[in-house]
C-alpha positions in Angstrom: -6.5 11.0 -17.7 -6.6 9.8 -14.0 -4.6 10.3 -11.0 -4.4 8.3 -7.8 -4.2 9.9 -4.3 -4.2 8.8 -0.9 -7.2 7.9 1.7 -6.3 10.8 4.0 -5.5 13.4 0.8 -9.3 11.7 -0.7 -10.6 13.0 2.6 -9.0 16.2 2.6 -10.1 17.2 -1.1 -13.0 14.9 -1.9 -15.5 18.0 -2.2 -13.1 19.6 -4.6 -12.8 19.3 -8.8 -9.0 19.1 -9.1 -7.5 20.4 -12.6 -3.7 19.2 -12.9 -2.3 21.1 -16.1 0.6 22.2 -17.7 1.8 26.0 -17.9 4.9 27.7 -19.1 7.8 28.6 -16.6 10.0 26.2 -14.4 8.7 24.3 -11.3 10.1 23.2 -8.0 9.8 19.6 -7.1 6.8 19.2 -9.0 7.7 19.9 -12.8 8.2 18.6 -16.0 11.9 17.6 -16.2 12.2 17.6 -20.1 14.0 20.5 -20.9 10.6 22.8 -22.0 10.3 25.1 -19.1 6.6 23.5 -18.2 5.4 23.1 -14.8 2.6 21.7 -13.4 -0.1 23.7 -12.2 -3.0 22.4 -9.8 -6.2 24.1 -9.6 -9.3 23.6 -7.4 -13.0 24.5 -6.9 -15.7 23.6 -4.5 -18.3 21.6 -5.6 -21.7 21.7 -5.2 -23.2 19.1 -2.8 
């Protein structure tokens, strides 16, 4: 599944493999509101160029 970002946020990250996954616990203002206690959880790497 895809995601859309900005130009300046493209330019800021566009050498790194983002990972946008679910873990268990409750998030701040960028959660899951549907009453499981699931957050979202971004991870990053460089990548090779």
């Amino acid at each position: 599944m895809g995601f859309y970002i900005s130009a300046s946020q493209y330019e800021a990250w566009k050498h790194m493999r983002l990972v946008i996954d679910t873990v268990p616990g409750r998030g701040g203002m960028f959660s899951l509101d549907n009453g499981r206690a699931r957050r979202f959880l971004t991870r990053s790497e460089l990548c090779g160029i």
